[in-house]
The first five atom37 places (N, CA, C, CB, O) and aatype in JSON, in Angstrom:
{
  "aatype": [20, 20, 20, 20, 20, 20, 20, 20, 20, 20, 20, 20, 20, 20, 20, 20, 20, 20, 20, 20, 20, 20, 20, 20, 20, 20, 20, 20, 20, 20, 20, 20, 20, 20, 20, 20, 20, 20, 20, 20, 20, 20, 20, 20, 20, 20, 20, 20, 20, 20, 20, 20, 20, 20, 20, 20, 20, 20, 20, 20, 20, 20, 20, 20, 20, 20, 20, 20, 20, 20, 20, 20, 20, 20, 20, 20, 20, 20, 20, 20, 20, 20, 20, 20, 20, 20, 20, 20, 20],
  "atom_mask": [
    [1, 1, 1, 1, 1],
    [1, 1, 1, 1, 1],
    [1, 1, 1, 1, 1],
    [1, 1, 1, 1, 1],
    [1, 1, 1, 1, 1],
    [1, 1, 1, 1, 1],
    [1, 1, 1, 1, 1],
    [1, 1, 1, 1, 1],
    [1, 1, 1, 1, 1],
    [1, 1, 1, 1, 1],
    [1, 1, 1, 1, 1],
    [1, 1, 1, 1, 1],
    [1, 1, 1, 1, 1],
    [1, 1, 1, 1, 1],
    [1, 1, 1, 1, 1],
    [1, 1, 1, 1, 1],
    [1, 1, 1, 1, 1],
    [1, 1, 1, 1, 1],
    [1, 1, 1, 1, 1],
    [1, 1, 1, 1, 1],
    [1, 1, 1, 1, 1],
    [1, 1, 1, 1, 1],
    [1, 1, 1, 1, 1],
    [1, 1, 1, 1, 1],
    [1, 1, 1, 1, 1],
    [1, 1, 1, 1, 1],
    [1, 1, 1, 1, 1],
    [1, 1, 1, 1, 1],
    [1, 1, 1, 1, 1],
    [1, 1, 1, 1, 1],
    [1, 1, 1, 1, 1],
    [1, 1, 1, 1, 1],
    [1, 1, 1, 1, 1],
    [1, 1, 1, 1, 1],
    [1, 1, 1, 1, 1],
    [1, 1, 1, 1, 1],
    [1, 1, 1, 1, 1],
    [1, 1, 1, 1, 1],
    [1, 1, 1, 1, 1],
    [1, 1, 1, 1, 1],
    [1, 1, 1, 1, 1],
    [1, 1, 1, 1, 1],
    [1, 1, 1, 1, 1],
    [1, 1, 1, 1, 1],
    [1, 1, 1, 1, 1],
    [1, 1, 1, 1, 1],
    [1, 1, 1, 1, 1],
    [1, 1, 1, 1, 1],
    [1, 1, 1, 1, 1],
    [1, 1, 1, 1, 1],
    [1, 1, 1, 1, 1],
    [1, 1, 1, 1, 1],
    [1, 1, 1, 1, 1],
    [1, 1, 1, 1, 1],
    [1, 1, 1, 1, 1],
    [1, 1, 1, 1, 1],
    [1, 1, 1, 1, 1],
    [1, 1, 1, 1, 1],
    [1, 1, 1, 1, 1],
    [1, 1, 1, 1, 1],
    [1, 1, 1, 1, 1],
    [1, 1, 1, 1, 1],
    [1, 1, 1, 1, 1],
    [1, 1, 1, 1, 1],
    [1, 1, 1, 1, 1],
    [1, 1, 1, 1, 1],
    [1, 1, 1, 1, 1],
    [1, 1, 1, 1, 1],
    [1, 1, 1, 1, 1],
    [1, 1, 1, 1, 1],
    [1, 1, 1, 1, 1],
    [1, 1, 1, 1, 1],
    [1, 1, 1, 1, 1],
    [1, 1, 1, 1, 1],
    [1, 1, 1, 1, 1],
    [1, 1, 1, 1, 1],
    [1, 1, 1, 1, 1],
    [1, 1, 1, 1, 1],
    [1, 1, 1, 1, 1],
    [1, 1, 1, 1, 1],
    [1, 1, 1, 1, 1],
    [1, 1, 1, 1, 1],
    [1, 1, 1, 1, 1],
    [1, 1, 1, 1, 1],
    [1, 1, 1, 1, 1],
    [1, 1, 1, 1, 1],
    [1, 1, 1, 1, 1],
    [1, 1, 1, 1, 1],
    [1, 1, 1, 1, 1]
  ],
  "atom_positions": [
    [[72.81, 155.41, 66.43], [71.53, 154.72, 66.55], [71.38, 153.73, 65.4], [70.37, 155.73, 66.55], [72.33, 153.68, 64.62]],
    [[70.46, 153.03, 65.2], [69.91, 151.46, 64.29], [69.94, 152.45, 63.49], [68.33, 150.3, 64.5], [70.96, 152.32, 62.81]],
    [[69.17, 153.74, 63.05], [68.77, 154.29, 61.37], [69.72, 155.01, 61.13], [67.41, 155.2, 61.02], [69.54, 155.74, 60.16]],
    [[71.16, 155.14, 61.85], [71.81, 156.41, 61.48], [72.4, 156.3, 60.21], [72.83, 156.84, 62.43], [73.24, 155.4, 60.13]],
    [[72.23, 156.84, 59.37], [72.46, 156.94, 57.95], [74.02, 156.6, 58.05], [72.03, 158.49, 57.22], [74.95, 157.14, 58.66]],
    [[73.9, 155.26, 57.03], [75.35, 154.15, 56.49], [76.63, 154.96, 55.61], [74.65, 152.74, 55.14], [77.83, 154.69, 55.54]],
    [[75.73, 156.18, 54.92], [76.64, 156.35, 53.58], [77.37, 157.66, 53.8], [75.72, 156.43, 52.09], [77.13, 158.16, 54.9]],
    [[78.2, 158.34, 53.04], [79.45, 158.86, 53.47], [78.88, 160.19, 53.61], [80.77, 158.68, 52.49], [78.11, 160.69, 52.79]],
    [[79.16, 160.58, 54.35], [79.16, 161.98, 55.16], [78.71, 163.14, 54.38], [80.59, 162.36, 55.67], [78.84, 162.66, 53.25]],
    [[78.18, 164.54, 54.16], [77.52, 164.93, 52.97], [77.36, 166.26, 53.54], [76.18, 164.1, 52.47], [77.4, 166.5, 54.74]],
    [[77.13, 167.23, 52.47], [76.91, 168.24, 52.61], [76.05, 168.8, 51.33], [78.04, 168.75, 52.95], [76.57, 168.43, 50.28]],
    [[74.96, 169.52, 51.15], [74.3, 169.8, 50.03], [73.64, 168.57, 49.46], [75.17, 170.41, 49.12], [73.22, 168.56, 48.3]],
    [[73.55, 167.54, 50.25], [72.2, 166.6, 49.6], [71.0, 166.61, 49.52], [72.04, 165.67, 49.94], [70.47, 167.26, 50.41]],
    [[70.26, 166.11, 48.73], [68.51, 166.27, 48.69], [67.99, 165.14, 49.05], [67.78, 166.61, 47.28], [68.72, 164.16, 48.91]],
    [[66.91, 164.99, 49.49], [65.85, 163.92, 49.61], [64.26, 164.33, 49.18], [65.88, 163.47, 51.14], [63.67, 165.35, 48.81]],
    [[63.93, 162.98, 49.45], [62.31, 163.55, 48.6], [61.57, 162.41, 49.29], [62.13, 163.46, 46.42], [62.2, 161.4, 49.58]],
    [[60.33, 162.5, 49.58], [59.31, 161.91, 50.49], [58.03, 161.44, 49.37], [58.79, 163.17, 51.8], [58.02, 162.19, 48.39]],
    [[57.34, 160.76, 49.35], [55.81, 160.65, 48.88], [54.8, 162.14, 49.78], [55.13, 158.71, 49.52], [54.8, 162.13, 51.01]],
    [[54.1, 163.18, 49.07], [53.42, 163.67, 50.41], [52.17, 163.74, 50.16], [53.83, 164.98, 50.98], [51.5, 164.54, 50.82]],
    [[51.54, 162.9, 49.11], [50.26, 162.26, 48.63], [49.77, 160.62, 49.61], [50.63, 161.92, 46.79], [48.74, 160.44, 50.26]],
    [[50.83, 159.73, 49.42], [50.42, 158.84, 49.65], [50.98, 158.23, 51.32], [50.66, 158.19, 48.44], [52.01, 157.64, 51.64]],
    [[50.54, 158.39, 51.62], [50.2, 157.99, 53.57], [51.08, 156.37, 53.93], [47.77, 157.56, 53.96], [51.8, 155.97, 54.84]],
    [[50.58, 155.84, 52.79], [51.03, 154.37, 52.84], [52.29, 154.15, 52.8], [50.57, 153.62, 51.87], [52.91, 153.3, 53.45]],
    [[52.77, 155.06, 51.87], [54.15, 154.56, 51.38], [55.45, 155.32, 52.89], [54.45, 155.44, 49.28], [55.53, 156.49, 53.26]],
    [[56.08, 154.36, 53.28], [56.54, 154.75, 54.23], [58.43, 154.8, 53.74], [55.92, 153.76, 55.44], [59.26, 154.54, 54.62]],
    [[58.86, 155.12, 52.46], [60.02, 155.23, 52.05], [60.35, 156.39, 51.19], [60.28, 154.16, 51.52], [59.78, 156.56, 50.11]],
    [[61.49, 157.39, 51.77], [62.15, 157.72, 51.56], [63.4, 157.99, 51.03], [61.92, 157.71, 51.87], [64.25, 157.17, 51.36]],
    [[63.87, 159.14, 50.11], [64.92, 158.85, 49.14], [65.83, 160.25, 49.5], [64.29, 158.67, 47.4], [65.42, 161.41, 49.58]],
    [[67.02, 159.81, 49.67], [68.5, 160.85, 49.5], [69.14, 160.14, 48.26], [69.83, 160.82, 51.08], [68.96, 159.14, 47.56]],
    [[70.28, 161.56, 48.4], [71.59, 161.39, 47.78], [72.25, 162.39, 47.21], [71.55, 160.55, 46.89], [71.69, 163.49, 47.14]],
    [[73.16, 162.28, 46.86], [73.71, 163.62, 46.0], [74.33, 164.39, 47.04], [72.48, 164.61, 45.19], [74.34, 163.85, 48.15]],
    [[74.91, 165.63, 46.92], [75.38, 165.89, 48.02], [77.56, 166.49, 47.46], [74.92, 164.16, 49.13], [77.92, 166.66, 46.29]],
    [[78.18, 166.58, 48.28], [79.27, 166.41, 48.33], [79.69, 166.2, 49.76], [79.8, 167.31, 47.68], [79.09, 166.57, 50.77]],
    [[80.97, 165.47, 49.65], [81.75, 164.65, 50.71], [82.66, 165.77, 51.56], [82.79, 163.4, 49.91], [82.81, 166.82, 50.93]],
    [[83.19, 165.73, 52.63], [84.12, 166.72, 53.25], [85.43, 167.14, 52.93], [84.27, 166.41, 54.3], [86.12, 168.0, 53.46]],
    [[85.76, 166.02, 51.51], [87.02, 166.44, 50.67], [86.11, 167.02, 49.53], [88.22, 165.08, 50.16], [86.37, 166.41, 48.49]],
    [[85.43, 167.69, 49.39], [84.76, 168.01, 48.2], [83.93, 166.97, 46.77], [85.83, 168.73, 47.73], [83.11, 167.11, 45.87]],
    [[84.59, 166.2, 47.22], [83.99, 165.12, 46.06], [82.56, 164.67, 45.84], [84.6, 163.85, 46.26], [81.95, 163.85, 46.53]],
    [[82.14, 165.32, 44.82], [80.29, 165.29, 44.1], [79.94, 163.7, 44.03], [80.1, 166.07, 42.02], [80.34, 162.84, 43.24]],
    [[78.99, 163.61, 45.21], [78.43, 162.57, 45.11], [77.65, 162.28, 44.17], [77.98, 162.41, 45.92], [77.07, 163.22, 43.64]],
    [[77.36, 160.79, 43.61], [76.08, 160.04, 43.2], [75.17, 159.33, 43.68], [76.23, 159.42, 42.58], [74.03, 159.4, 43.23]],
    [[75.46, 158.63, 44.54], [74.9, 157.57, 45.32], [73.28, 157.55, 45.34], [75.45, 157.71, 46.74], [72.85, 158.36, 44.52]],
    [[72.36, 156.94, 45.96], [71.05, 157.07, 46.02], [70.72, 156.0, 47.41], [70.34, 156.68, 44.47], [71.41, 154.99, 47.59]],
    [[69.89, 156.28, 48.07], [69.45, 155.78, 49.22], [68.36, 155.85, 49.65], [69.96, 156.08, 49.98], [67.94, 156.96, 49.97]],
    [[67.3, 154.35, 49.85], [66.21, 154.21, 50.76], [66.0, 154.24, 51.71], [65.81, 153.64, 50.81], [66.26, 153.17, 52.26]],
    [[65.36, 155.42, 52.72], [65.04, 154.64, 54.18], [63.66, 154.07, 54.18], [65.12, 155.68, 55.53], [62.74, 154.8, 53.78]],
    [[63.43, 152.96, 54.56], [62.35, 152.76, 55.11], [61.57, 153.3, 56.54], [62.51, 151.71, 55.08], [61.8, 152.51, 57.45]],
    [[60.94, 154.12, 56.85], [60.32, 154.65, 58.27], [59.56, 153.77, 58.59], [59.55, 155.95, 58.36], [58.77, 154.25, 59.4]],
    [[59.3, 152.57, 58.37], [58.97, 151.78, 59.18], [59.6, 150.78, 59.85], [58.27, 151.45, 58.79], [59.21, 150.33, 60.93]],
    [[60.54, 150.41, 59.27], [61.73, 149.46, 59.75], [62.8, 150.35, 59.94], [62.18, 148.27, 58.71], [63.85, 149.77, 60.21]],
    [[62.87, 151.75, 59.89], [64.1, 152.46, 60.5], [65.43, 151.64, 59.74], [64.1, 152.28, 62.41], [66.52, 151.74, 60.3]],
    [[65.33, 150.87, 58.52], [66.52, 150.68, 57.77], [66.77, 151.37, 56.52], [66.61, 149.44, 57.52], [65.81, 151.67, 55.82]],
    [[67.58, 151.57, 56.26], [68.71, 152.31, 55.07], [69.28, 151.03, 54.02], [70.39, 153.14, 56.06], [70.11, 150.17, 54.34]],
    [[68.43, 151.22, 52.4], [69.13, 150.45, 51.85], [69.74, 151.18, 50.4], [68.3, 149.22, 51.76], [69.18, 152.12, 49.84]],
    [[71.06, 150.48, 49.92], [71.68, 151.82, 48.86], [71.54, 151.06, 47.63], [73.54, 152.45, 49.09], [72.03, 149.99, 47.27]],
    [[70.45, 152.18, 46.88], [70.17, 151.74, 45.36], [71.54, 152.18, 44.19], [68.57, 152.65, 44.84], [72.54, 152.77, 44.59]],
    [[71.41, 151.93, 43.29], [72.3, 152.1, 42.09], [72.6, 153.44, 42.17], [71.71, 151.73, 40.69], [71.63, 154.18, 42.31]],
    [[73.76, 153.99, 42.11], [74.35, 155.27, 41.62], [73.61, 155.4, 40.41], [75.96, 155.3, 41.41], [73.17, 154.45, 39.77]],
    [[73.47, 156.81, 40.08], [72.72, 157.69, 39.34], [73.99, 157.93, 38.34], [72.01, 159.04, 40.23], [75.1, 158.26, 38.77]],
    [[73.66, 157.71, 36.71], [74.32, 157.95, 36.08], [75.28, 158.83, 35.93], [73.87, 157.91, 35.59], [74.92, 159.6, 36.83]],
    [[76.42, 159.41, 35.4], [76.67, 160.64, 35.0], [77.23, 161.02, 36.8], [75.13, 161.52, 34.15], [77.16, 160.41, 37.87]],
    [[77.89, 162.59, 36.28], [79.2, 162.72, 37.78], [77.99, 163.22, 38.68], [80.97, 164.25, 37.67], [76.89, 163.59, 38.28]],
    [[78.38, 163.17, 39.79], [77.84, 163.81, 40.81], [77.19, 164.9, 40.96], [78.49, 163.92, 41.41], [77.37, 165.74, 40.07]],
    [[76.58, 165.13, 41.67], [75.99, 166.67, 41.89], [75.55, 167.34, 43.53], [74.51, 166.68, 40.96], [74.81, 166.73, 44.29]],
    [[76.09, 168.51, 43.81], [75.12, 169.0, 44.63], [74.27, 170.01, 44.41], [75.58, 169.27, 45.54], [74.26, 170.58, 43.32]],
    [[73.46, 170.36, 45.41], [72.2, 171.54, 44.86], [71.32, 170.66, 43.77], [72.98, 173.22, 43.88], [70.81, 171.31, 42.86]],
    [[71.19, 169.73, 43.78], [70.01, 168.89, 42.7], [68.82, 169.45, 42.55], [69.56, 167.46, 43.13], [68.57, 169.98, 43.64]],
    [[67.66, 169.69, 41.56], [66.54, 169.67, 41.87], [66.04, 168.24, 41.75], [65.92, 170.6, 41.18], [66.78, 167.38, 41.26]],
    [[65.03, 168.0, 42.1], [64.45, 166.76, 42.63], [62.94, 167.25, 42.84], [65.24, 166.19, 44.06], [62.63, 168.4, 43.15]],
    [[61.88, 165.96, 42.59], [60.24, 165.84, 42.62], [60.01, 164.7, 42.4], [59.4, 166.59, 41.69], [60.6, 164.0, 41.57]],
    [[58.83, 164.25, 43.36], [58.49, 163.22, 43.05], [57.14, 163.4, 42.46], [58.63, 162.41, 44.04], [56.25, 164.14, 42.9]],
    [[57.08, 162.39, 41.06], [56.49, 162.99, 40.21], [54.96, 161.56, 41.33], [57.29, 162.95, 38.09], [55.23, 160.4, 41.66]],
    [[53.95, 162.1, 41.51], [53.02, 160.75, 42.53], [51.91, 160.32, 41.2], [51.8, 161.59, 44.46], [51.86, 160.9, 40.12]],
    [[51.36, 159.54, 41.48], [50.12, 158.64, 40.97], [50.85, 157.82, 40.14], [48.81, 159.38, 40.17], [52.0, 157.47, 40.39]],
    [[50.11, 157.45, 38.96], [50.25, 156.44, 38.03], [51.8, 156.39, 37.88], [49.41, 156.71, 36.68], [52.42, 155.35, 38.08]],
    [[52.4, 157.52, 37.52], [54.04, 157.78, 37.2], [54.59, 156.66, 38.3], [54.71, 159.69, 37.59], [54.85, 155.46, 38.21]],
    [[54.65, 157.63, 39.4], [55.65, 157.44, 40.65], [57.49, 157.35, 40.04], [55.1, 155.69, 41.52], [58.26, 156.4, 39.94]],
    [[57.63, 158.55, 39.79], [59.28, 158.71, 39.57], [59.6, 159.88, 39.99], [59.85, 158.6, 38.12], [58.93, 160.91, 40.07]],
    [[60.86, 159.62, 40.3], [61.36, 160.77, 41.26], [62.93, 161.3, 39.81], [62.06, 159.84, 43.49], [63.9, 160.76, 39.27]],
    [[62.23, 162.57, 39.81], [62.93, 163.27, 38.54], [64.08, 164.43, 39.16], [61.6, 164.15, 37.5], [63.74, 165.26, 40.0]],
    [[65.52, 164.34, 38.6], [66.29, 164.98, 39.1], [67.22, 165.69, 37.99], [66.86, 164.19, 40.01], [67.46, 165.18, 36.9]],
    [[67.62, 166.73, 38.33], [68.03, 167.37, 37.12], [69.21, 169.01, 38.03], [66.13, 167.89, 35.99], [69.28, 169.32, 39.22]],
    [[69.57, 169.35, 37.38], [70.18, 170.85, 37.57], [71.15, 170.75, 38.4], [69.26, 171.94, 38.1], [70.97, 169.53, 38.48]],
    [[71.95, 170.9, 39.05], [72.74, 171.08, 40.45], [74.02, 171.57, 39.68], [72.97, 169.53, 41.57], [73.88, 172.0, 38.53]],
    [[75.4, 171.53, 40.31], [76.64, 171.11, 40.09], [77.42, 170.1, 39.95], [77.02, 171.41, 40.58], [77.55, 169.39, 40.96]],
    [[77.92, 169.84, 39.13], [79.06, 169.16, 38.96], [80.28, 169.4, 39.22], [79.12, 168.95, 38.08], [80.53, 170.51, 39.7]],
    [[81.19, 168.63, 39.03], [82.37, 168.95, 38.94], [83.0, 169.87, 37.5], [82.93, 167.68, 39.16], [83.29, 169.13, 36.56]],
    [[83.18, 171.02, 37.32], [83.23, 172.36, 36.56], [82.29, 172.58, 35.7], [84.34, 172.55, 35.85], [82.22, 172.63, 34.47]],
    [[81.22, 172.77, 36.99], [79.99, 173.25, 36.46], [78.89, 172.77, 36.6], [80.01, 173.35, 35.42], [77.91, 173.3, 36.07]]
  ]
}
């Protein structure tokens, strides 16, 4: 389909939504690992209103799956990620 997610195949990724604000119609993945095992970074917008997928900057530092993740809402608006796995460890 038009929104079917662009980026590489995944297992153990997170996403995070606004669930304060009504307006905001974008959405965030990433993280994850690949079907050869390899700890993703990547980061990704969907828009739900235009049903498009656009890919922001890799996230510093190696990969992770099992992330925690929040979006921190109001004045902030940042989406804070921390904990998961890496690669040994």
């Amino acid at each position: 389909t038009a929104a079917a997610f662009p980026g590489v195949a995944r297992s153990f990724g997170y996403g995070v939504a606004s669930s304060t604000n009504c307006s905001n119609s974008k959405a965030y993945l990433g993280f994850g690992a690949s079907a050869s095992g390899v700890r993703l970074a990547d980061w990704w917008e969907f828009d739900m209103s235009s049903l498009a997928w656009r890919q922001l900057a890799d996230f510093p530092g190696p990969g992770r799956r099992h992330p925690a993740m929040n979006w921190v809402e109001g004045p902030v608006n940042e989406i804070h990620v921390g904990l998961g796995d890496g690669v040994g460890g």
